[in-house]
C-alpha positions in Angstrom: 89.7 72.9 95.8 91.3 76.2 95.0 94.5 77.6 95.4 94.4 78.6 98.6 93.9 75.2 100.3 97.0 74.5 97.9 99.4 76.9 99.2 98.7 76.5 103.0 101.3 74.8 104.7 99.7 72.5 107.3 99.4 73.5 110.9 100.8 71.7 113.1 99.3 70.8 116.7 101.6 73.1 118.5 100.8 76.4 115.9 97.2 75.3 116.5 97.4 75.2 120.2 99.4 78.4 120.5 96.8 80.0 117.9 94.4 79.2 120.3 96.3 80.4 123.3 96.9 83.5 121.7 93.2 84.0 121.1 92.2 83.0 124.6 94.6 85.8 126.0 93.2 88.1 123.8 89.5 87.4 124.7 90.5 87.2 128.3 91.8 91.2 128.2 88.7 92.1 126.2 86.2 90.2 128.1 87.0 89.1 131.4 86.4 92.9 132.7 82.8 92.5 131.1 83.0 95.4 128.7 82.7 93.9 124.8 84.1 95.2 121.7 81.6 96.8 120.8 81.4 99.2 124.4 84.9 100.2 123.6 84.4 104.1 124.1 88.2 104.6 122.2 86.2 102.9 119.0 83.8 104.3 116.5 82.3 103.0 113.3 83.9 103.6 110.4 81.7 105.1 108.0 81.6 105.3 104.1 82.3 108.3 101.8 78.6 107.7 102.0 77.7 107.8 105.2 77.1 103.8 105.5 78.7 102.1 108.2 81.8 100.4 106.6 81.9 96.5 106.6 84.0 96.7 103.5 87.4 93.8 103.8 87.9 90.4 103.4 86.3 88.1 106.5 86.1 84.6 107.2 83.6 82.7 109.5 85.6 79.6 109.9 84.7 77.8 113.2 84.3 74.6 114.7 81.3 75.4 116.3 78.2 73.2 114.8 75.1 74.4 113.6 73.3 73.1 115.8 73.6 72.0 119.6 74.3 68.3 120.7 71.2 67.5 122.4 73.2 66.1 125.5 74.2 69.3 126.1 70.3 70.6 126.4 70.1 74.0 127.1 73.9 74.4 127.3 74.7 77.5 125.7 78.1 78.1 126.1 81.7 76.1 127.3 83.8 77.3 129.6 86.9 78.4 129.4 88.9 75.0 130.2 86.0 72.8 128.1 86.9 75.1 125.1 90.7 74.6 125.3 89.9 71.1 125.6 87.7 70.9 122.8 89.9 73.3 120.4 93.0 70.8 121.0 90.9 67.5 120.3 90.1 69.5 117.1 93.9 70.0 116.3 94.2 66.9 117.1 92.3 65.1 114.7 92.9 68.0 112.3 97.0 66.5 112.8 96.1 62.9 112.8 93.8 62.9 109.7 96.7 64.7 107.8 99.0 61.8 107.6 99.9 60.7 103.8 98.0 58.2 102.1 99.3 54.9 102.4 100.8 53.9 98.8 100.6 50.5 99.3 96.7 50.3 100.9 95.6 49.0 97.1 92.1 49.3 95.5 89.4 49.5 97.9 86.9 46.4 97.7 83.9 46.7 95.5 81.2 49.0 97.1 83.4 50.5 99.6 84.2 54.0 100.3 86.6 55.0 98.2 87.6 58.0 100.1 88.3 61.6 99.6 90.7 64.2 100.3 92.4 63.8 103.7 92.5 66.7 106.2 95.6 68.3 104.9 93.2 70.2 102.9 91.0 71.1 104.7 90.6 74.6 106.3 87.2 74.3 109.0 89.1 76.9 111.7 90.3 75.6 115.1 88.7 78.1 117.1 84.9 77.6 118.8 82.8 81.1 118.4 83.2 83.5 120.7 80.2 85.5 121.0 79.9 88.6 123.9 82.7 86.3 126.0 81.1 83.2 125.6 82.4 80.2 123.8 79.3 79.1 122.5 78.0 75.3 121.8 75.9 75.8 118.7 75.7 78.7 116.4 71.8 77.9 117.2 70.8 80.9 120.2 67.1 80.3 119.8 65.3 78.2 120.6 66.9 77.5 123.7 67.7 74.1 122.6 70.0 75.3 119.8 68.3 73.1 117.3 66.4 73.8 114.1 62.5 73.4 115.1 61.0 71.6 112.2 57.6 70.5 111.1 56.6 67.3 110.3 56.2 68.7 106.8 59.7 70.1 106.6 60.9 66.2 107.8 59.1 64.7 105.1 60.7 67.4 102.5 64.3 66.4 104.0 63.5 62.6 103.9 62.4 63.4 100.1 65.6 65.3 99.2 67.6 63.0 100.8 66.3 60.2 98.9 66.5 62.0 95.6 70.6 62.4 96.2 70.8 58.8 95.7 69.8 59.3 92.0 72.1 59.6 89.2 70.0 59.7 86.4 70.8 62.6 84.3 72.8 65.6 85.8 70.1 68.1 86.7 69.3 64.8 89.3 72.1 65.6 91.3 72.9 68.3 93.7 73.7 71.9 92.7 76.6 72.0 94.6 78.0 69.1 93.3 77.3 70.5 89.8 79.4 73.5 91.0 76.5 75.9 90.6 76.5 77.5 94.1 78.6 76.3 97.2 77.9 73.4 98.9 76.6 73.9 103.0 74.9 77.6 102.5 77.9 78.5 102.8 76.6 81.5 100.2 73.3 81.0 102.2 71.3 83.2 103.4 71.9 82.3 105.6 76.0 82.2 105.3 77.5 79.1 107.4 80.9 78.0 107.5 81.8 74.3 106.0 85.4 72.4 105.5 87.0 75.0 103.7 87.0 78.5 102.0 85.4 80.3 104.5 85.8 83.6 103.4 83.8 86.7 102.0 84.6 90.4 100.3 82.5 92.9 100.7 82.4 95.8 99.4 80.0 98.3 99.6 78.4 101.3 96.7 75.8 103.6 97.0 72.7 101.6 96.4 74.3 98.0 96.6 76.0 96.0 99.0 78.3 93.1 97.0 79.4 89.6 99.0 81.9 87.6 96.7 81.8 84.2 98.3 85.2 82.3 98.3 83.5 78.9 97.7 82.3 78.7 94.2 82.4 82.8 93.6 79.2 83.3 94.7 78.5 86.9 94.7 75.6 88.3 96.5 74.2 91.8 95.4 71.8 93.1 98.1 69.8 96.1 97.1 69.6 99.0 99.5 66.1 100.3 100.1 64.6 98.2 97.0 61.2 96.3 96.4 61.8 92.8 96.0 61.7 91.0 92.6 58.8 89.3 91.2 58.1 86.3 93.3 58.3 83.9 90.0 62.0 85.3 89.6 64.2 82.9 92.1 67.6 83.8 92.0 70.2 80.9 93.5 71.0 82.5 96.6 67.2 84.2 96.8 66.5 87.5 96.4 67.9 89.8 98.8 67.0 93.8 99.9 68.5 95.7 103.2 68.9 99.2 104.7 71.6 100.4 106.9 69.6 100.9 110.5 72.7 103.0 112.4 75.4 101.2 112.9 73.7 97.6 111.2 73.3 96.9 107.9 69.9 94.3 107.5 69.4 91.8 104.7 66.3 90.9 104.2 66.5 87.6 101.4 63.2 85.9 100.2 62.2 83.6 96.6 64.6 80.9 97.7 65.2 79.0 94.7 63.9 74.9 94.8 66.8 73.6 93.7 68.4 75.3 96.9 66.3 73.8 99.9 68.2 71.3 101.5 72.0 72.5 102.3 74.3 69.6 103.5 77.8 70.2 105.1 79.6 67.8 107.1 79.4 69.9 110.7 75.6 70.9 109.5 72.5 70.3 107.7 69.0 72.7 107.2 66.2 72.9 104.5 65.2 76.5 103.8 61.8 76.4 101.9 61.2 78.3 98.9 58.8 80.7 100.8 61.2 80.8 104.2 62.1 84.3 104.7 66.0 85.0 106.2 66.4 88.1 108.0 70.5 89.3 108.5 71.4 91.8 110.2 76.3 92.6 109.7 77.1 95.1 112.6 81.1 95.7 113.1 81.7 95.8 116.5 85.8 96.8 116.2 88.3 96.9 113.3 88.9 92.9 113.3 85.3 92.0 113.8 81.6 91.9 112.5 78.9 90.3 114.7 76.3 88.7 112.1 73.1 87.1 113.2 70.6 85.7 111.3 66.9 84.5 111.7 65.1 82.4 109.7 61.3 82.3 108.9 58.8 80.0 107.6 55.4 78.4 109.6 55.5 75.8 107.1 58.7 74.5 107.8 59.6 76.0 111.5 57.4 75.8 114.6 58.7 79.3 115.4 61.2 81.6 114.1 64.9 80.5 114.4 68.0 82.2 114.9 72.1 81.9 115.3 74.9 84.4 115.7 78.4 84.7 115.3 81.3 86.6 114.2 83.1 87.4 111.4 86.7 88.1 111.4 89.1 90.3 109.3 91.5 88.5 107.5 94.9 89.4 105.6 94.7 86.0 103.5 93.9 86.8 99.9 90.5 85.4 98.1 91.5 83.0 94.8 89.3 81.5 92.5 87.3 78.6 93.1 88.3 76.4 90.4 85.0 74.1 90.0 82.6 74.4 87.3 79.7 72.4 86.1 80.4 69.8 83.8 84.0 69.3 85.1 85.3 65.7 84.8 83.9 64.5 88.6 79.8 65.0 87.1 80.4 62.5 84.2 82.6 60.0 86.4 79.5 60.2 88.6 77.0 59.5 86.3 79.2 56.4 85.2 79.7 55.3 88.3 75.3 54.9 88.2 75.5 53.3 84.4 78.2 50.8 86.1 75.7 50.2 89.3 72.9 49.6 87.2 74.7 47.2 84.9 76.0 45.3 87.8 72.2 44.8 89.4 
């Protein structure tokens, strides 16, 4: 939790809905004439001193829009208009209902029960669905058609594996890295860079050479390497190794040597294993002054029956970037650990 959850006044359903409102107007007078952003013939890339199209500011990704499609939707790609109002108000809804104070009086929880967490007060997902080229779209997904990860066998078995390994409590390099504050938790530093239940938000700023992405959650920063050979394939960085080159108007980030201890990234709106040898191609293209369109395909025969890939934007932001106050070691890792000497003792 960092300071900016803290200082957030909640949001109320009516600010929610006439957020939303606001953004459906806006959409409508960009869109509904069928020319995007991007066409806009009064708007040019801004470049850099140089000569690099400029992505530099502070974005977020927030969305409610899973990673992946429902499969009752099928080959659904995108609400319309009404379903996405309805949708974005259930949201606020919950979002309102889930923020009620604790009861004081509720007691201890009985033994082996869920003993909660925070409630949705603090939480910060977004209340919009993305809104790609018009289209509010079910699953950040766009291929396969289905809008669902297409795993091997062999990547199910590696999830099945990781999964049961979370359930170990051991010694602390047992447990997840993101629970040991090492990188954020969901890929939310990826590649490739999802949104989860709060701090959402990215800097980047750009030098001759090097592109730098601080990550909000965790302070993840992300050097990319312009036109650079990648490192030695022994050296695996947290958040892989990651080259690009500005192709007109695009920058693409190209991110291989995944590290191990990084395969399996769990949020609560989405859940994918990227292998140590998957390859994730990006490619950040600002399409107007309040928006950069990022897509993202991932790689890996082993894992994939075919290449995958998702899109959506990124959207300037005035809210400031604080620290994420987590480090490894803090007072949660050795409550955790004690909470498996108690569970063994108990057997």
């Amino acid at each position: 939790m960092t300071a900016s959850q803290k200082i957030q006044p909640h949001r109320s359903i009516a600010t929610l809905a006439l957020a939303a409102l606001r953004v459906h107007l806006t959409a409508c007078l960009v869109f509904c004439s069928g020319i995007a952003l991007a066409a806009d013939s009064q708007w040019t890339t801004p470049r850099t001193a140089f000569g690099a199209p400029d992505l530099q500011g502070i974005w977020t990704n927030a969305t409610i829009t899973n990673l992946e499609r429902t499969a009752a939707l099928g080959e659904k790609r995108f609400y319309t208009e009404a379903e996405a109002v309805a949708l974005e108000q259930r949201a606020a809804d919950m979002v309102d209902r889930a923020s009620q104070p604790s009861d004081p009086n509720a007691g201890a929880p009985t033994a082996g029960a869920d003993v909660g967490g925070y409630n949705r007060f603090w939480m910060d997902p977004g209340s919009q669905l993305a809104l790609v080229n018009g289209e509010y779209r079910t699953s950040l997904v766009i291929e396969p058609a289905a809008g669902q990860i297409p795993y091997t066998e062999a990547a199910r078995s590696a999830i099945a594996a990781a999964m049961d390994s979370r359930s170990r409590f051991d010694h602390p390099e047992q447990r997840p890295v993101n629970e040991r504050c090492l990188v954020g938790f969901g890929s939310t530093g990826g590649p490739p860079m999802l949104p989860v239940l709060y701090n959402n938000m990215y800097q980047i700023v750009q030098v001759p050479g090097y592109v730098m992405i601080l990550v909000e959650m965790n302070n993840d920063a992300r050097i990319i390497r312009i036109k650079a050979e990648p490192f030695d394939s022994d050296f695996k960085r947290w958040l892989g190794d990651s080259t690009g080159y500005y192709d007109g108007d695009t920058l693409v980030v190209r991110t291989t040597n995944f590290n191990p201890y990084e395969t399996y990234r769990v949020a609560t709106a989405h859940r994918l294993y990227v292998g140590t040898q998957s390859v994730v191609t990006e490619r950040f293209t600002r399409i107007s002054d309040e928006q950069i369109h990022y897509e993202f395909t991932v790689e890996d025969p082993q894992y994939y029956t075919q290449p995958w890939k998702g899109e959506f934007p990124f959207s300037a932001t005035e809210d400031r970037m604080f620290e994420y106050a987590c480090h490894e070691g803090n007072y949660a890792l050795p409550g955790i650990l004690a909470g498996g000497r108690v569970a063994e003792r108990d057997q």
